[in-house]
N, C-alpha and C positions, 0 to 999 in steps of 0.2 A: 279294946284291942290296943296292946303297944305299939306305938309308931317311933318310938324314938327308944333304942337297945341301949343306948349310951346315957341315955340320961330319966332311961324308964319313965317314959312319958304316954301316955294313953291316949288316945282321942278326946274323951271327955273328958282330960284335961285340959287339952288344947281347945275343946268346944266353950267350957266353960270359962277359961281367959279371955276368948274372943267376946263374950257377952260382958264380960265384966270391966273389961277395957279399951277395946275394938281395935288392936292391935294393927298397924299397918302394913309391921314386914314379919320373919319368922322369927330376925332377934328381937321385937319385942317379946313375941310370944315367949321365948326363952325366958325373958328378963319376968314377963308378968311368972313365970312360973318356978323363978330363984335358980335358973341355969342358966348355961352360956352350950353353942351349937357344940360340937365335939367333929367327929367324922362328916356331916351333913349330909347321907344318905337321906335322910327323913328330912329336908326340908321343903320336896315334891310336895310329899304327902301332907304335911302342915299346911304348908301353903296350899292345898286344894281344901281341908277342915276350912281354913279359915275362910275361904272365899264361900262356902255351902253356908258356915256357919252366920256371917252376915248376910249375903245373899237373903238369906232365911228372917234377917232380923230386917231387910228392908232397907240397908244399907249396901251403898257402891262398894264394891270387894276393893278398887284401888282408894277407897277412902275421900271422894271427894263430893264435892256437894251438888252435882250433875242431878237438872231436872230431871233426865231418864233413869236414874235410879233412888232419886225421893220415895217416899213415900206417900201413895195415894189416899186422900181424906176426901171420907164423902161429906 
């Protein structure tokens, strides 16, 4: 799905920058993906991908190294 009209951006775009560099705010996300924000209607939606998409990798969505969002090893 397009989340971003201005810079024709997909989710699994944004999915896959987030794993590839774990981006902290949405202009990274822009920069991991060779844009820059335009209108900023989509940076809701970015910013919710990226927070599912770490979330999901076991990582704190604000990026920081909090025992409550470690990663659990048995």
């Amino acid at each position: 799905m397009i989340v971003c009209s201005c810079n024709v951006l997909s989710d699994k775009a944004v999915r896959s920058a987030c794993a590839a560099s774990a981006p902290r705010t949405t202009g990274q996300v822009y920069g991991c993906l060779g844009c820059s924000a335009q209108c900023g209607r989509c940076a809701r939606t970015i910013r919710k991908i990226m927070n599912e998409a770490l979330g999901a990798a076991g990582a704190c969505p604000s990026g920081c190294a909090c025992a409550a969002h470690a990663p659990q090893r048995d």
